[in-house]
C-alpha positions in Angstrom: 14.8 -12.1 -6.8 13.0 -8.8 -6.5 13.9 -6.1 -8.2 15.7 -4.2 -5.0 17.5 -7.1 -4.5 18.6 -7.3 -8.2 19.8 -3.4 -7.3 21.5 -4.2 -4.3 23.3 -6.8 -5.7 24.4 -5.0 -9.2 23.2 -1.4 -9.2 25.5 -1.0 -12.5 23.2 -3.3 -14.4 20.3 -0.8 -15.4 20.3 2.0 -17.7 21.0 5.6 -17.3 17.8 7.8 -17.2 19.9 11.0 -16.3 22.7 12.4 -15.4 23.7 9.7 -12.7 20.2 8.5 -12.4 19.7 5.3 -13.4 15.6 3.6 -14.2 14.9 0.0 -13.2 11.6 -1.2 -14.4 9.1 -3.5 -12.3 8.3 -6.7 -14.1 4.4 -7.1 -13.1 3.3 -3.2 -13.3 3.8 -0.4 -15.1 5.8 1.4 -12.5 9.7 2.4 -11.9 12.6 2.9 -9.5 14.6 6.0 -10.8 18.4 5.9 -8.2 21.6 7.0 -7.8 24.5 4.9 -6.8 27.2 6.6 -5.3 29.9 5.2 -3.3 29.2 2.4 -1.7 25.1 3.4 -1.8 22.6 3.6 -3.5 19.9 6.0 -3.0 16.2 5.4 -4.7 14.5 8.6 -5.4 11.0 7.9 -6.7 9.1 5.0 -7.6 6.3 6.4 -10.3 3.9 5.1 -12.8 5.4 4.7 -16.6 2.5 6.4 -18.1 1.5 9.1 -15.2 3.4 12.5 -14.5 6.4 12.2 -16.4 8.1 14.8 -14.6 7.6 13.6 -10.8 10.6 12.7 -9.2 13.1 14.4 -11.5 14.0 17.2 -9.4 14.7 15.0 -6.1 18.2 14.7 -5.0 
């Protein structure tokens, strides 16, 4: 299963990055998928490099 599907079927399951922003690694490449679930949906904000730009993304809502 990919890793959106693993979201979509148990966004609960990965770690909080922020406040109500929670980081779910890709398992091939150094890259990851910062969302938000609210509700009944889940919003994706940024997908960005692990080593690259620490900061892009953050401010998104």
């Amino acid at each position: 299963m990919t890793r959106i599907g693993q979201i979509r079927e148990n966004p609960e399951q990965f770690p909080f990055f922020d406040l109500g922003i929670r980081r779910a690694n890709l398992e091939r490449f150094p890259y990851h998928l910062l969302y938000r679930v609210r509700a009944e949906e889940v919003r994706v904000f940024v997908l960005r490099h692990d080593r690259r730009n620490p900061g892009f993304g953050k401010r998104r809502k």
